[in-house]
C-alpha positions as CSV (number, residue, x, y, z in Angstrom):
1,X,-6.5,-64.4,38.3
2,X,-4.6,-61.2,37.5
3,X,-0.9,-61.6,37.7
4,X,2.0,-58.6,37.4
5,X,4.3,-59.4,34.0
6,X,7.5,-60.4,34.3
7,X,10.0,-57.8,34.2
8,X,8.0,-55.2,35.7
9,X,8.4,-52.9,38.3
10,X,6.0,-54.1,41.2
11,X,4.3,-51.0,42.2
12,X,4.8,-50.5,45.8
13,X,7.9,-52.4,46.1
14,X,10.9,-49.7,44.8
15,X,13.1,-50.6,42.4
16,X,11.8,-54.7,42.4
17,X,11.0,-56.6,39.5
18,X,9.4,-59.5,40.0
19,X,12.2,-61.6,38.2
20,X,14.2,-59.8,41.5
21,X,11.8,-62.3,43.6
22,X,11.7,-65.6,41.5
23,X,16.0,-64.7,42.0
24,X,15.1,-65.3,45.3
25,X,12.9,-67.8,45.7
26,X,15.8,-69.9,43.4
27,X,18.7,-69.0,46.3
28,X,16.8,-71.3,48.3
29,X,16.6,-74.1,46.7
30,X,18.8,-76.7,47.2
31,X,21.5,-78.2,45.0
32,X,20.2,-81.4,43.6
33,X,23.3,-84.0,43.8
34,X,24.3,-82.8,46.8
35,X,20.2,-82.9,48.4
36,X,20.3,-87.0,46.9
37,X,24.0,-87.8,48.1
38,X,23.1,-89.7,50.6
39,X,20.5,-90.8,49.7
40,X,20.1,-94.5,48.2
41,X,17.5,-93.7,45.7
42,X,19.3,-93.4,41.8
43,X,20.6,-89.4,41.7
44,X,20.6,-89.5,38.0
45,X,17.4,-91.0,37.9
46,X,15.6,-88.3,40.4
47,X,17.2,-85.4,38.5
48,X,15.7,-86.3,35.5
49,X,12.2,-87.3,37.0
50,X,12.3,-84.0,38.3
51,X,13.3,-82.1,35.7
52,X,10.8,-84.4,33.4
53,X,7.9,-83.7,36.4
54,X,8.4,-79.7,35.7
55,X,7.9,-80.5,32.2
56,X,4.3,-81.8,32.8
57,X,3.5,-78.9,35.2
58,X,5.0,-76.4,32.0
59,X,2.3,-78.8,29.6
60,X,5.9,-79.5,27.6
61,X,5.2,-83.2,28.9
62,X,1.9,-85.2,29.1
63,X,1.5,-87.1,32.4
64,X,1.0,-90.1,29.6
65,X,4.6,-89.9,28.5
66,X,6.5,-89.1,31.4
67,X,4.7,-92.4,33.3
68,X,5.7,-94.6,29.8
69,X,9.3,-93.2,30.1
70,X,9.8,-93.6,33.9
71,X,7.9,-96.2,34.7
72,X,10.5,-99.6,34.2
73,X,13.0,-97.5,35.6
74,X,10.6,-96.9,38.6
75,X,10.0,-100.1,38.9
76,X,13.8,-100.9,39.1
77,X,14.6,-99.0,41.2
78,X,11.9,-98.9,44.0
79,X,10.2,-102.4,43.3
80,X,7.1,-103.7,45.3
81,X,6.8,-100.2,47.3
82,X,6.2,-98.8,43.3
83,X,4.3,-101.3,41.8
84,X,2.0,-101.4,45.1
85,X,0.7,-98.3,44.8
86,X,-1.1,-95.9,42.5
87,X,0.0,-93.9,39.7
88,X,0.6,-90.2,41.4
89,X,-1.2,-88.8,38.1
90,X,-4.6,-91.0,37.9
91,X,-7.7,-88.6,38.5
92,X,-5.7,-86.1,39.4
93,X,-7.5,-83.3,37.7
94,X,-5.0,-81.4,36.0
95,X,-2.7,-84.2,35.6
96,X,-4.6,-87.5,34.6
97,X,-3.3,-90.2,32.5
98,X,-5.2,-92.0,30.3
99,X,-7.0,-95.7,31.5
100,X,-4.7,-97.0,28.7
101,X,-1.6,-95.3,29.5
102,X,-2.2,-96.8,33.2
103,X,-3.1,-100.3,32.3
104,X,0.3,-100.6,31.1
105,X,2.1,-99.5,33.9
106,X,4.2,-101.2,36.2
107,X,2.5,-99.8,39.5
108,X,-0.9,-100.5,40.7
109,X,-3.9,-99.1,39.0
110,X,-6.4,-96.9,41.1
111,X,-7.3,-93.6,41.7
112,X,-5.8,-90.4,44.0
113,X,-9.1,-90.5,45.6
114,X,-7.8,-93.9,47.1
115,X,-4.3,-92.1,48.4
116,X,-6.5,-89.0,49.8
117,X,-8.9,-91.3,51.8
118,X,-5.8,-92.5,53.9
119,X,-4.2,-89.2,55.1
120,X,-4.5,-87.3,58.2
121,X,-7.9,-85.5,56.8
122,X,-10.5,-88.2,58.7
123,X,-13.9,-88.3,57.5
124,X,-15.4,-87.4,61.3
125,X,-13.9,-84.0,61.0
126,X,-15.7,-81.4,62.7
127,X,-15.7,-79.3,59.3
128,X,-16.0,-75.7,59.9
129,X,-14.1,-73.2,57.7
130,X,-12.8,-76.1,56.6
131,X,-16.4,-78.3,55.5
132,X,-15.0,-79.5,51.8
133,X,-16.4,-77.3,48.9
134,X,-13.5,-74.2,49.1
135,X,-10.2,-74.4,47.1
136,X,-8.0,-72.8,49.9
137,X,-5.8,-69.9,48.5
138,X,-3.3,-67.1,50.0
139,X,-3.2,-63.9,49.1
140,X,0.5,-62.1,51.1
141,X,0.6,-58.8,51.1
142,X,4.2,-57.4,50.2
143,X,3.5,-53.9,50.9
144,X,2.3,-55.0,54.3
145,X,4.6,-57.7,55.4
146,X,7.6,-56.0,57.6
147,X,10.1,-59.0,57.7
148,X,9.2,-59.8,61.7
149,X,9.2,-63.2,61.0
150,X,6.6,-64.2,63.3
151,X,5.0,-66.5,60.9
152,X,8.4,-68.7,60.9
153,X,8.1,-68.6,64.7
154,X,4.2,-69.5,64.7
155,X,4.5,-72.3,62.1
156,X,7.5,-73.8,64.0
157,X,5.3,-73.4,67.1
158,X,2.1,-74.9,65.9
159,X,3.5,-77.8,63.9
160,X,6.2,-78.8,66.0
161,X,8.9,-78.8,63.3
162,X,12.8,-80.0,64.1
163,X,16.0,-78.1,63.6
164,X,16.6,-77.4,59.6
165,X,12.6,-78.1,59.0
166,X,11.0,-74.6,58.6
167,X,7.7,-74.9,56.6
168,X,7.5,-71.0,56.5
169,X,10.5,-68.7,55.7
170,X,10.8,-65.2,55.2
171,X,13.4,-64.3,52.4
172,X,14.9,-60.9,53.0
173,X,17.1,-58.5,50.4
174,X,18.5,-54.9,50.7
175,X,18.5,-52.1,48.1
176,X,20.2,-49.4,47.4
177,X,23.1,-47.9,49.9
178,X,23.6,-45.9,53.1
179,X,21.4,-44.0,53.8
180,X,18.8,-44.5,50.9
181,X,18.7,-48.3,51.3
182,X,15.3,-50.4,51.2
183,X,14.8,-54.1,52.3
184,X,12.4,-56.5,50.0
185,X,10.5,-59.0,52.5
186,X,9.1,-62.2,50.5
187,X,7.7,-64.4,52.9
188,X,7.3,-67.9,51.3
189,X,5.2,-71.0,52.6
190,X,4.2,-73.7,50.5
191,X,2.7,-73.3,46.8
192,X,0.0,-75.2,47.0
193,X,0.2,-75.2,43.2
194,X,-2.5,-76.5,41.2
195,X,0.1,-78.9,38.9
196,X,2.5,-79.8,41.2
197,X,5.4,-81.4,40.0
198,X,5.9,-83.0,43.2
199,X,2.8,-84.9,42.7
200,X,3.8,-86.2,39.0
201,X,7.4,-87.0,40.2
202,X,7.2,-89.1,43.8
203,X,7.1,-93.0,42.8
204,X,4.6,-94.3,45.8
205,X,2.1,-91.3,45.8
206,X,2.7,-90.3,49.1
207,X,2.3,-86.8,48.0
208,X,-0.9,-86.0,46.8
209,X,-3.4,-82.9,45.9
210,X,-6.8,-83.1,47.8
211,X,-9.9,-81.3,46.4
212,X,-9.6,-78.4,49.2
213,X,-6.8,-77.4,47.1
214,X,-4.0,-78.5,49.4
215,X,-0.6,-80.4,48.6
216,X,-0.3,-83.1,51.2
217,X,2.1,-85.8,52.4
218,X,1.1,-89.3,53.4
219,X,4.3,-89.8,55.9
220,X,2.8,-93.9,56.2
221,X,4.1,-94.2,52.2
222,X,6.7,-91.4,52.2
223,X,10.4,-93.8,51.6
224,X,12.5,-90.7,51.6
225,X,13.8,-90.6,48.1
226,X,13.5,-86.7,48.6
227,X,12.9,-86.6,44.7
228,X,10.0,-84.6,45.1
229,X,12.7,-81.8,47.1
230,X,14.8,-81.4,43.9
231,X,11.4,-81.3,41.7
232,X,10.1,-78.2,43.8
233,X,10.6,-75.1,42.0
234,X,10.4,-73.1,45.2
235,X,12.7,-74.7,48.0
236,X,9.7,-75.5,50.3
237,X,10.2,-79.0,51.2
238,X,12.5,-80.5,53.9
239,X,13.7,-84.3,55.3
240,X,13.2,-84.6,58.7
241,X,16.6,-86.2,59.9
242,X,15.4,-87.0,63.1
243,X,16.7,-84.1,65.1
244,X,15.0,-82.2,67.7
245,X,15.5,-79.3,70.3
246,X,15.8,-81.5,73.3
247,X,19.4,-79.6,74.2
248,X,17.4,-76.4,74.0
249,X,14.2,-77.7,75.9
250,X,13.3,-80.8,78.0
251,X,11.2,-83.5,76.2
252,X,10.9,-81.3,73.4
253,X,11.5,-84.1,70.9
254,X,8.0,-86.2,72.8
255,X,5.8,-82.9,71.8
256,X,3.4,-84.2,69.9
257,X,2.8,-82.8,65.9
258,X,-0.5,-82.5,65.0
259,X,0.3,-83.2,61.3
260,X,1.2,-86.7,62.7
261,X,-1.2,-87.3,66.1
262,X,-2.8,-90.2,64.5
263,X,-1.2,-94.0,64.5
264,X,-1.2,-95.5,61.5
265,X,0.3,-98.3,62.1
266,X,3.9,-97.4,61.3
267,X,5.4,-95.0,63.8
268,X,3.9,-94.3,67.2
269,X,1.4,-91.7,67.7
270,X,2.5,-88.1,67.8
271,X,6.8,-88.8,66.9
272,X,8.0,-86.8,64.6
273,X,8.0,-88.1,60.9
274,X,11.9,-89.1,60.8
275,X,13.2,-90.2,57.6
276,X,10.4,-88.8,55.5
277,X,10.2,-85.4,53.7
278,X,7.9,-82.8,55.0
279,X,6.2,-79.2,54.1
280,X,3.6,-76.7,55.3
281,X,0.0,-78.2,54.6
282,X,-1.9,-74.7,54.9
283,X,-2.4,-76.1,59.0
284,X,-5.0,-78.7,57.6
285,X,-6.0,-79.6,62.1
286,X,-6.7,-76.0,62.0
287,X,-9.0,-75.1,59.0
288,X,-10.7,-78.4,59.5
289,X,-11.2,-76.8,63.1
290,X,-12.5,-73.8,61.5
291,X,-9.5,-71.5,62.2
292,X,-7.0,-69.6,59.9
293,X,-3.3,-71.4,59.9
294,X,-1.1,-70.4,62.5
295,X,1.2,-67.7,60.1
296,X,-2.2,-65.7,59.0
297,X,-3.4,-65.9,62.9
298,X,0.1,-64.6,64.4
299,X,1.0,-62.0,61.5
300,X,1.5,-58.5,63.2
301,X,1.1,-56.7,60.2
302,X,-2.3,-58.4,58.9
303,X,-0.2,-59.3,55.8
304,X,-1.9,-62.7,55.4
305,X,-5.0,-63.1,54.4
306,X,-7.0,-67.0,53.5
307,X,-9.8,-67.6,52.2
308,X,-12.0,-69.7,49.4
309,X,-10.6,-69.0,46.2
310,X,-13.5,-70.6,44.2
311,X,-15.8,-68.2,45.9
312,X,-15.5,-65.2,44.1
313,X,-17.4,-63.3,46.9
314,X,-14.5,-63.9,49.1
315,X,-11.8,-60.7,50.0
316,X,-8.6,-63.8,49.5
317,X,-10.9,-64.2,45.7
318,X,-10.7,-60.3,45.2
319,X,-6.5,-59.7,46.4
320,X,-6.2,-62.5,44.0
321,X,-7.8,-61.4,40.7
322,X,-6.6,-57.5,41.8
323,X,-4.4,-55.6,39.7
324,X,-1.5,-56.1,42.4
325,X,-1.4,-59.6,42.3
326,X,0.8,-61.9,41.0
327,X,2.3,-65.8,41.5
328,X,5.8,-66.6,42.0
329,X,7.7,-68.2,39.4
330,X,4.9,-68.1,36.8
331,X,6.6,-69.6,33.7
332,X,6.7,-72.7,35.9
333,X,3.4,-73.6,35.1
334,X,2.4,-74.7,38.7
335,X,-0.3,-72.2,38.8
336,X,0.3,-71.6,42.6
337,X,-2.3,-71.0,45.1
338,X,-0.4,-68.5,47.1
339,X,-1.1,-65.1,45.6
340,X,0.9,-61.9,46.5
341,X,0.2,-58.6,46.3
342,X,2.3,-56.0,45.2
């Protein structure tokens, strides 16, 4: 895919560089000791799995070592709900450890494939858009976008998020001064990235990467450590404290969220996720429905656009290899599924 280079002026958006935008995208993410503070999980020991788990998405790290140097520590630290499950890394295309590597571990041995077959994704689906071969990509259209932020509204809408839990956000800065003065919109949803570091870093592989492409959360293994918030280079992952807008409206905490409308055994259908950390998931119940995600649906100025990015055919395949496109925070590594245009 084509991609702007750092440092240059995006054409279209006055006097922005792209570094302008990763600026921005790093004013939203959180400060790590004070996101783990209260938090029982080892602070010292989720900074440096994050940092480490941005390593491996950079390829400064094999998946091999950073499982050999985390994994007593893991252990220690998070006991049976570690060693019960499998390593985030195995068969996870772009991050896979070796057979050998994950024989000696501390955790269980299996596959991703294993983790994926237990999420909200059920095998009855009624496919649709959504019927397994596409890689699901977004292409955002900067030049389009005017800062309305109906997609925040939509998203919150649709998936039924609490207060502080906004899986789309619109990040806004002004240029210039009165009266020559220009605004930068850079709406900002979840990566989706192709080596996610919050995949390598979370100890129970409750976060995962399914084959459509997506980054998902399984909220039955989630334990809250909110590791995987600090390892995010781009500030779009949240803990749900439990709070909800029942002061605002009636009931509003009993609405059910169709992330979680399945029982699982460990929280009653439809409740809201307390106590685990959360993000946007592409609305998975609505391309498996055979509809776009609530932001691309609701967006006034046609700004989003989804698609298949493994078929090249597609017009979301096309923004994305165009001259105008580019990812966010490229020397990350991540390799990002979200594409924008300049």
């Amino acid at each position: 895919m084509s991609s702007a280079d750092d440092g240059d002026t995006l054409p279209g958006v006055p006097n922005v560089q792209k570094q302008d935008l990763d600026a921005m995208v790093e004013e939203e993410r959180v400060d790590p000791r004070e996101e783990l503070a209260d938090v029982d999980a080892d602070t010292d020991l989720g900074i440096a799995m994050a940092e480490d788990a941005k390593r491996v998405s950079r390829g400064e790290l094999s998946g091999d070592e950073y499982w050999n140097r985390y994994d007593e520590a893991a252990a220690a630290e998070f006991g049976d709900s570690y060693r019960e499950t499998p390593n985030p890394a195995i068969d996870a295309d772009d991050q896979t450890i070796s057979a050998e590597t994950a024989d000696s571990l501390g955790c269980a041995v299996g596959s991703m494939d294993s983790v994926a077959a237990e999420s909200a994704k059920s095998e009855d689906s009624d496919g649709g858009i959504g019927a397994g071969d596409e890689k699901w990509g977004m292409v955002i259209d900067l030049q389009k976008c005017v800062g309305c932020d109906s997609c925040t509204v939509a998203c919150k809408a649709e998936n039924r998020t609490p207060p502080g839990v906004s899986y789309n956000v619109v990040m806004e800065e002004e240029h210039g001064e009165f009266p020559e003065v220009t605004r930068t919109n850079v709406p900002r949803p979840c990566m989706q990235c192709e080596n996610p570091p919050c995949v390598q870093v979370c100890p129970v592989s409750a976060t995962y990467k399914m084959d459509d492409g997506v980054v998902n959360i399984d909220y039955d293994r989630c334990i809250g450590c909110r590791y995987c918030i600090i390892a995010c280079p781009y500030g779009a992952r949240y803990f749900d404290f439990g709070e909800n807008y029942d002061d605002e409206i009636a009931e509003a905490g009993e609405v059910t969220s169709p992330e979680y409308g399945v029982d699982r055994g460990k929280r009653e259908a439809g409740k809201s996720p307390v106590g685990n950390v959360r993000k946007c998931s592409f609305c998975t119940h609505r391309l498996e429905r055979g509809e776009e995600p609530a932001c691309v649906e609701t967006c006034i100025g046609d700004a989003r656009n989804m698609g298949d990015l493994d078929d090249p055919d597609s017009e979301v395949a096309e923004m994305a290899d165009s001259s105008r496109a580019f990812q966010l925070k490229e020397n990350e590594g991540t390799d990002p599924n979200v594409y924008y245009l300049s």
